[in-house]
C-alpha positions in Angstrom: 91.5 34.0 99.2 92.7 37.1 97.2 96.2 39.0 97.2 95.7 42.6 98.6 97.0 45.0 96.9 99.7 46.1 100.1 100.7 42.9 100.7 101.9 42.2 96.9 103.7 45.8 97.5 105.2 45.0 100.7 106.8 41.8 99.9 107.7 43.2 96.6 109.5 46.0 98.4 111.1 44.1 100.4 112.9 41.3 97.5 114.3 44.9 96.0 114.8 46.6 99.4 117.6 43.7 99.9 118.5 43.7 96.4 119.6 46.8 97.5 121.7 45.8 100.1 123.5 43.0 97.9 124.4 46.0 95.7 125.2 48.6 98.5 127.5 46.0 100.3 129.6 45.2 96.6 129.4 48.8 95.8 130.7 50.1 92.4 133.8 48.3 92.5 132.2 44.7 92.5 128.5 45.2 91.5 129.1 44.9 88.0 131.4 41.7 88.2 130.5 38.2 87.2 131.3 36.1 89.4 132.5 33.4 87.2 132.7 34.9 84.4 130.9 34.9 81.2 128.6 32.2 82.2 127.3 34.0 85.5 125.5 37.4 86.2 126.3 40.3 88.3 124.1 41.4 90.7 124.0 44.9 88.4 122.3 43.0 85.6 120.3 40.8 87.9 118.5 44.0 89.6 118.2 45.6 85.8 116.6 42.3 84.9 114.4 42.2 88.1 113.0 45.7 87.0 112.6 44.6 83.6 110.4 41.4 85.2 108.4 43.4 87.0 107.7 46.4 84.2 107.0 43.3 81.7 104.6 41.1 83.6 102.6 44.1 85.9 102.2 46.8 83.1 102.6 44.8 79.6 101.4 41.3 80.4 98.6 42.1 82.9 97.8 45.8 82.1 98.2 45.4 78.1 101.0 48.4 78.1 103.0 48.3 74.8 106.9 47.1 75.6 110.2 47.7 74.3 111.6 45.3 76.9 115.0 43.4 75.4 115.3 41.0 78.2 118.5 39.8 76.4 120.7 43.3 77.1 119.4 42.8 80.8 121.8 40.5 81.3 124.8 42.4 79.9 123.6 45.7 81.5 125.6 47.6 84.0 125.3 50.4 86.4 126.0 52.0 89.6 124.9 51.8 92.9 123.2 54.8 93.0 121.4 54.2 89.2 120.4 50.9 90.5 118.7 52.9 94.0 117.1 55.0 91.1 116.4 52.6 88.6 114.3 50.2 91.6 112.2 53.2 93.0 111.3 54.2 89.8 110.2 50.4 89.5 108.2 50.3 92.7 106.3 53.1 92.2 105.2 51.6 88.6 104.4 48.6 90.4 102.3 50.1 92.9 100.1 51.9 90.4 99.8 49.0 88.3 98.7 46.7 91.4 96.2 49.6 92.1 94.9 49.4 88.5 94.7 45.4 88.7 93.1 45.8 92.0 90.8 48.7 90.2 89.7 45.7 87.7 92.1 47.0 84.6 93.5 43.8 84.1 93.8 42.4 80.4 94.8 39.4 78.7 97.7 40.8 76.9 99.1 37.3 76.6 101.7 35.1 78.6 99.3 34.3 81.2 98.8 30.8 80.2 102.3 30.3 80.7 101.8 30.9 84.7 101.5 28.0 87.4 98.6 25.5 86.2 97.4 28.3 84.1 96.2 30.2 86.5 95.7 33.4 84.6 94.1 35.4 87.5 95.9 38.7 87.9 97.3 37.3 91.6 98.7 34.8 89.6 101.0 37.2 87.8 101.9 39.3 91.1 102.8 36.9 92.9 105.1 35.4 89.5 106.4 38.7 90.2 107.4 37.9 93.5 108.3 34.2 92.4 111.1 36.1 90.4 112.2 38.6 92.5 112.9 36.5 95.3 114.2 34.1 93.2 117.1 36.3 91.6 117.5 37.9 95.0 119.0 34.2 96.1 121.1 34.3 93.0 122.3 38.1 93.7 123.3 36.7 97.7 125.2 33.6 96.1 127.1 36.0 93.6 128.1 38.6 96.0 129.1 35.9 98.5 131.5 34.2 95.8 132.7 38.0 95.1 133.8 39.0 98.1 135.2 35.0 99.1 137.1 35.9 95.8 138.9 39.6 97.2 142.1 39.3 99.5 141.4 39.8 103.1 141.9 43.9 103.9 144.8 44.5 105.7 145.2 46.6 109.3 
């Protein structure tokens, strides 16, 4: 069995579609908050990171693209709502070209492969690591706004 090409995109559009809505429904004033402090992430820096994933394994690992990625400051990032909507289309459109040019056969061995699920170094294997990642930090984005929000004082009428 292989991975087309729109199915990788779809689900991958959707893990950042409701990464998206974690943000939207923290909004600037909570977005950029760690939950529990310095030992936690914000759902800002988790989104930055989740770009940074997919930029990383789909155009350097896979496609061989040089990289200035500092997955380190990803962490520590911040941003707005509305850079974060920026920031994740200008990631899923980068994503769907470089699925198109894995699906086109311009795959490399930039290294990192080995390092995937049995060793399966098969261009699938990194999309879907991809999507292993996404979805993964989208679970940790729905726990952090959920402590957030528990955190705020009820709104009063």
């Amino acid at each position: 069995m292989n991975l087309a090409p729109a199915t990788a995109e779809s689900y991958l559009r959707i893990a950042f579609a409701r990464m998206l809505g974690v943000a939207d429904r923290l909004g600037d004033e909570h977005v950029n908050l760690r939950p529990h402090g310095e030992g936690t992430n914000s759902v800002a820096a988790l989104v930055v990171h989740c770009c940074g994933v997919a930029e990383f394994w789909l155009g350097h690992v896979a496609l061989g693209r040089p990289t200035v990625r500092d997955r380190s400051a990803e962490f520590t990032s911040t941003a707005t709502v509305a850079e974060l909507h920026s920031l994740v289309g200008a990631t899923l459109a980068t994503a769907a070209d470089d699925i198109g040019a894995l699906e086109a056969g311009k795959g490399v061995d930039a290294g990192g492969r080995q390092s995937l699920v049995d060793g399966d170094t098969s261009d699938a294997s990194v999309v879907i690591h991809v999507l292993e990642e996404a979805f993964q930090h989208l679970g940790h984005m729905e726990l952090a706004a959920d402590a957030l929000l528990a955190a705020q004082p009820p709104a009063s009428s």
